[in-house]
Structures are given as C-alpha cells and as structure tokens.
C-alpha positions as CSV (number, residue, x, y, z in Angstrom):
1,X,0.0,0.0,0.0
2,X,1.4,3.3,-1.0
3,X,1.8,6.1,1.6
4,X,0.1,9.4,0.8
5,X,1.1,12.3,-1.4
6,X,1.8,14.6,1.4
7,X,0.3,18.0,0.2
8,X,2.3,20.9,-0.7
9,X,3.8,23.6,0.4
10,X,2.0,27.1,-0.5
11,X,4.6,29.2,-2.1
12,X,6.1,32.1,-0.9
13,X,5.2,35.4,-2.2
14,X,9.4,35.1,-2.7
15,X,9.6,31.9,-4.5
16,X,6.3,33.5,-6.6
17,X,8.8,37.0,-7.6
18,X,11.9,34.4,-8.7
19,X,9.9,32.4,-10.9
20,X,7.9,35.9,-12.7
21,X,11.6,37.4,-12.8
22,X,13.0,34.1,-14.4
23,X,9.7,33.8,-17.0
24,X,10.1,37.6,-17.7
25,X,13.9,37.9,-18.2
26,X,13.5,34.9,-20.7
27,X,12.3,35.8,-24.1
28,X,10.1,33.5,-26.5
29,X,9.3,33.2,-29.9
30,X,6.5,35.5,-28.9
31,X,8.0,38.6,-27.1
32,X,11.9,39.9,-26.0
33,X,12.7,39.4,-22.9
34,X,12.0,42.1,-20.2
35,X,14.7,44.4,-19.4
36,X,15.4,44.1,-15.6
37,X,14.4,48.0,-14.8
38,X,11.0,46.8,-16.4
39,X,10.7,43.7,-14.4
40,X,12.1,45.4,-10.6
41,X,9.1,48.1,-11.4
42,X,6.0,45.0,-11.9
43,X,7.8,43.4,-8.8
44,X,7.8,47.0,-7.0
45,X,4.0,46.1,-7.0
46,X,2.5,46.6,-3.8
47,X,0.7,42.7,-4.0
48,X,4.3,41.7,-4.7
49,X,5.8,43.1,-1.4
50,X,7.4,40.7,1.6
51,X,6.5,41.0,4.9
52,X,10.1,42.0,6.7
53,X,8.5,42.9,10.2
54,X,5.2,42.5,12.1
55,X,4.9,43.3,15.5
56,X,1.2,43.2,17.8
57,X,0.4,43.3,21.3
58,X,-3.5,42.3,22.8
59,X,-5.7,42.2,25.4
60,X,-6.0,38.5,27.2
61,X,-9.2,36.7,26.4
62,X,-12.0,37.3,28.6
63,X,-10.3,40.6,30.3
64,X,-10.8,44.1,30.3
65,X,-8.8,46.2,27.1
66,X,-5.2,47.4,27.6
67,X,-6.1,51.2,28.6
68,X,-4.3,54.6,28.4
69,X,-5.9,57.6,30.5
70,X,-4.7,60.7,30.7
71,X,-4.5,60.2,35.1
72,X,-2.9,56.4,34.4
73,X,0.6,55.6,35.0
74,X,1.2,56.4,31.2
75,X,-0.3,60.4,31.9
76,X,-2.3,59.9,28.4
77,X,0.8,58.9,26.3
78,X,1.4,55.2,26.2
79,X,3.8,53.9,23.2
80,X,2.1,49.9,22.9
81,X,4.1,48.5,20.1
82,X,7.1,49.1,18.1
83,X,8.8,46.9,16.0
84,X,12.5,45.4,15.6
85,X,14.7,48.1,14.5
86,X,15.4,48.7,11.1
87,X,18.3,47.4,9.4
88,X,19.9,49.6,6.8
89,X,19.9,47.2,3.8
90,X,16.0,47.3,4.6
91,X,15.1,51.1,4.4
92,X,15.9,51.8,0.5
93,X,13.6,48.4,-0.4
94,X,10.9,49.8,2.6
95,X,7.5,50.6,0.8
96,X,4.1,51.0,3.2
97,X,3.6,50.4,6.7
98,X,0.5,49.3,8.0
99,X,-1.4,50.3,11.0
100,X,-4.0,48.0,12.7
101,X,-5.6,48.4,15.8
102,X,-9.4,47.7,17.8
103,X,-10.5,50.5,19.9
104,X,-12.9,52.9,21.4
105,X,-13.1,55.6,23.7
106,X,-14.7,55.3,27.5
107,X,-17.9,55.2,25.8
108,X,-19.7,58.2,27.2
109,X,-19.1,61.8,27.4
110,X,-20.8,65.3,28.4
111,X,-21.2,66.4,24.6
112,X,-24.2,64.7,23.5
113,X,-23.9,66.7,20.1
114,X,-20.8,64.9,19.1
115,X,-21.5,61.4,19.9
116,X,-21.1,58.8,17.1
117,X,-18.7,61.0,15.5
118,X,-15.1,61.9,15.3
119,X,-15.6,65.7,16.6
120,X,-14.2,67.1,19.6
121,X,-12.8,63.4,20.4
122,X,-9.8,63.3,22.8
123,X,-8.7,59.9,22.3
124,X,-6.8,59.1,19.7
125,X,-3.3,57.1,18.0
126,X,0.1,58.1,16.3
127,X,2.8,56.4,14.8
128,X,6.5,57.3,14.9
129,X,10.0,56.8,15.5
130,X,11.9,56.0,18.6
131,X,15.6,54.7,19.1
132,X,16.7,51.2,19.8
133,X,18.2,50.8,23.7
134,X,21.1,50.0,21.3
135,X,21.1,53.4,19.6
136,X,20.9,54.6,22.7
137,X,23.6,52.3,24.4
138,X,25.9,53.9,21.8
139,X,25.3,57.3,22.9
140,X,26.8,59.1,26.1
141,X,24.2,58.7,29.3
142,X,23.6,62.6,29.5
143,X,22.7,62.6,25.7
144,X,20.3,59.3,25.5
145,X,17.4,61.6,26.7
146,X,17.9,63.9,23.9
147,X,18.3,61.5,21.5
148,X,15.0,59.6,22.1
149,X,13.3,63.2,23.1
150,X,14.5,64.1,19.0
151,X,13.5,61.1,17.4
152,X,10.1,61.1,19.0
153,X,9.3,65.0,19.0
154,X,7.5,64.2,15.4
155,X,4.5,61.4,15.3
156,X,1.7,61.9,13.0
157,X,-1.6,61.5,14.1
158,X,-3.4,58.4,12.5
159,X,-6.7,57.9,13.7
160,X,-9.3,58.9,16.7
161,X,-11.8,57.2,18.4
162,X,-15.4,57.6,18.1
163,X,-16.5,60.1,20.2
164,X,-18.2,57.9,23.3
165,X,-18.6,55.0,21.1
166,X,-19.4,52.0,23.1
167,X,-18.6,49.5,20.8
168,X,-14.6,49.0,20.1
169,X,-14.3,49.7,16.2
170,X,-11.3,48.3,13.6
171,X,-9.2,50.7,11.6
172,X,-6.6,50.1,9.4
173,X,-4.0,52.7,8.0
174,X,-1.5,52.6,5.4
175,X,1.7,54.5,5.3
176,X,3.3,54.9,1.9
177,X,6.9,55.5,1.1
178,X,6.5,59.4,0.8
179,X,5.6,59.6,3.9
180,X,7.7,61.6,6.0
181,X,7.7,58.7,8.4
182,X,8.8,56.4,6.0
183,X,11.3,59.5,5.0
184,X,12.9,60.0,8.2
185,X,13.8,56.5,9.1
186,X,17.6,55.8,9.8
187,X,19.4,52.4,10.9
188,X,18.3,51.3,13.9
189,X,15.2,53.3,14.2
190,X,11.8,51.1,15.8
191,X,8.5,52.1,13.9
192,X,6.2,52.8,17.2
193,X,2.4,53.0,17.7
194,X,1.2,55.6,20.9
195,X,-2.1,55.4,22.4
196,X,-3.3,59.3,23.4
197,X,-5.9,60.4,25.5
198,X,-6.5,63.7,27.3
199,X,-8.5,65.8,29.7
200,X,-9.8,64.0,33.0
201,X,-12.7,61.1,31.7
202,X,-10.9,60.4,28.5
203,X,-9.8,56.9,28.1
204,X,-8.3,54.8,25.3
205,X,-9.4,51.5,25.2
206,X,-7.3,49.2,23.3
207,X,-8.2,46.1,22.3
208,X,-5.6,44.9,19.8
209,X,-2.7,46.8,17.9
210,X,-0.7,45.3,15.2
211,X,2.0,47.1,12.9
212,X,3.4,45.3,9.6
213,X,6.4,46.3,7.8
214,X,6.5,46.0,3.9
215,X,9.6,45.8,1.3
216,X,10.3,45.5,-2.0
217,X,11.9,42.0,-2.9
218,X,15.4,41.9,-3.5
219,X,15.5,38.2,-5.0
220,X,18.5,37.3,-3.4
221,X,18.3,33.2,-2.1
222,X,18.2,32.4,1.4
C-alpha cells in the first residue's frame, strides 16, 4: 500500500517573484525578454511586497482592554508596540507600513452633540520613530534623553476614536513610502504605535494593535 502524497507547500510570495523574474527575463518566440528595470518596477508592486517585520500586542481573552488615560501611570501617552529596528539594507527596499488596531473611547461623554462622531474626540493614535536601547547604548548617558526626546518629537496622528462609542471599532491605515515617516527612518530606528488620551474622563481602550512592515523584494536566495 502506498503512503500518501503529502500536500504541498503554499509558495512564498518570494519563491512567486523568482519564478515571474526568471519567466520575464527569458524571451520567447512571442516577445523579447524584459529588461530588468521593467521587471524590478512590476515586482515594486504593492501585492508583490514581503512582509520583513510584524509586530502586535493584545488584550487577554476574557479581560478588560489594555487602557491609556490621561490620570494612568502612562499620563495619556502610552507607546504599545514598536517593531524590531530597522536594518539599513532594509530602508531603500521599505514601501508602506500598516497600522492596525481595535478601539474605542470610554464610551460616554458630556457632549451629547458629538456622539457617534469623530468631533471634539480626545482619544486618539500616532505612529513614529523611537531609538533602539542600542542606539541609545551607543550614545553618552547625559545625551540618551535627547536623542529619544528628538526622534520622538514628530508622530503623525493616525486615527481617533469615536467620540463615546461604546462598541470597540477596527481601523486600518497605510503609510506609503513618501511619507515623511517612512522619509525620516535611519538604521536602527523602531517604527512605534502611541495610544493618546487627554482631559480628566478620556480613556483609550485598546483592544488589539498590530504594525506590519513592507519591502520590495530583492530576489536574493536564502
């Protein structure tokens, strides 16, 4: 009795770009061959991109959502995630970031006028940069503060809450490479997620947060 097949592996989105380059950089008795600026700009596709970093963090099952208030240990500026830090053979192939993350607000508020909407809503989420404890390792101990206080002086607002929306709500943003987060970026830099939340009664509720980092393939083996 023969064993079974056993089924196959699904192919990478990789192993998919070396076979297209090797079809395309091969001519037939139909067409040339591709030049290889031509074939790097149909790989430069964003459904041909490889995942190179993903980083989330979550509430437990059955258990309250992580929370930042502006009276919590975190004063209304809590940094959730961040991902590995960038290697500099990355950073010329990087091409969009994406932001995920389930949320809401405290779910009431004073300003009956604004609720179900974004308006006058004072939770909220930003992305940005912040050092490595290696970059800052590297650095002298009386300039470590500066350097994390200048790479994390800019963050760009991504999305806010419903304004006392009891129900926690997905949102998913994309960050493209002119983005002047994308822009800014140096070796060793972590791409970073804050929850915000101000004023006394404000609270960001947090229910999951996820950040993916995308790059153009370089074909290289292994």
């Amino acid at each position: 009795m023969s064993s079974p097949t056993p089924d196959p592996q699904p192919w990478t989105t990789h192993e998919a770009n070396l076979t297209l380059h090797q079809c395309l950089s091969t001519s037939t008795r139909t067409r040339p061959a591709l030049p290889n600026e031509i074939i790097l700009q149909i790989l430069d596709h964003p459904s041909r991109l490889i995942l190179v970093n993903s980083v989330n963090i979550s509430a437990p099952a059955a258990q309250e959502p992580l929370q930042c208030s502006s009276h919590g240990p975190h004063h209304g500026d809590w940094r959730i995630v961040a991902t590995d830090p960038m290697p500099a053979h990355l950073i010329p192939r990087l091409r969009v970031l994406v932001y995920s993350f389930k949320s809401r607000d405290q779910g009431w508020s004073s300003y009956p006028e604004h609720h179900g909407t974004y308006d006058a809503s004072w939770t909220w989420f930003e992305a940005g940069l912040t050092p490595s404890e290696e970059q800052n390792s590297r650095t002298e101990e009386s300039r470590q503060q500066e350097l994390r206080g200048k790479k994390e002086q800019d963050r760009y607002e991504l999305q806010r809450n419903r304004h006392a929306g009891r129900k926690p709500e997905d949102y998913r943003i994309e960050l493209y490479r002119d983005h002047k987060l994308l822009l800014r970026v140096e070796e060793g830099d972590q791409f970073a997620l804050w929850a915000r939340a101000m004023f006394p009664g404000w609270a960001n509720s947090v229910y999951y947060a996820r950040i993916d980092v995308w790059c153009v393939d370089d074909l290289a083996k292994g």
